[in-house]
C-alpha positions in Angstrom: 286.0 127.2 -9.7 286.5 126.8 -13.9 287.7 129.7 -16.3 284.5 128.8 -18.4 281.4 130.0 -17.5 278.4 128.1 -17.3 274.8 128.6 -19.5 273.8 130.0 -15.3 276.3 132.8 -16.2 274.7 133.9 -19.0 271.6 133.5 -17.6 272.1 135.5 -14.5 273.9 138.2 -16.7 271.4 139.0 -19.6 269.1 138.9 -16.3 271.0 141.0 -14.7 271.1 143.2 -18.0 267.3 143.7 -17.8 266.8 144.4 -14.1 268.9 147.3 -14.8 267.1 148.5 -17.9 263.9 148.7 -15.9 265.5 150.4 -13.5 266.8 152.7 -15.6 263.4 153.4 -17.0 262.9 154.7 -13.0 262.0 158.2 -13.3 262.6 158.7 -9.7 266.4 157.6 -10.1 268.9 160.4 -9.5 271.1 161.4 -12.2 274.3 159.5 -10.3 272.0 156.4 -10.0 271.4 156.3 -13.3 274.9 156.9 -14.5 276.2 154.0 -12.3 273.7 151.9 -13.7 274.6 152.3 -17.4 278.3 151.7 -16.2 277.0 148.2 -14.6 274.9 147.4 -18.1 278.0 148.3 -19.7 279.8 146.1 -17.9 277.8 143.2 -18.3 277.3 143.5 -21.8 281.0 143.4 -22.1 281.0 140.6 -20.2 278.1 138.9 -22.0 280.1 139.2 -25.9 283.4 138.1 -24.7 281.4 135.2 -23.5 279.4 134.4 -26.6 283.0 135.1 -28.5 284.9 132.4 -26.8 281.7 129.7 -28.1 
């Protein structure tokens, strides 16, 4: 395994990012649901701006 990600991290992140933005859009989520999901988004746009900070 390498430190550096590859261009299929990025990928499978900003992915990632908008599976969870449809599903946020879910009015049928419960309130906890939705709250872990914006902690997950949150975490992988983190993720995604260290990334593009180390290019």
């Amino acid at each position: 395994m390498t430190d550096e990600p590859g261009p299929d991290t990025e990928r499978h992140l900003r992915e990632a990012l908008r599976h969870l933005g449809a599903a946020q859009d879910d009015d049928d989520l419960r309130k906890t649901h939705a709250v872990a999901l914006e902690e997950v988004s949150n975490t992988v746009s983190s993720v995604l701006r260290e990334y593009e900070g180390d290019e």
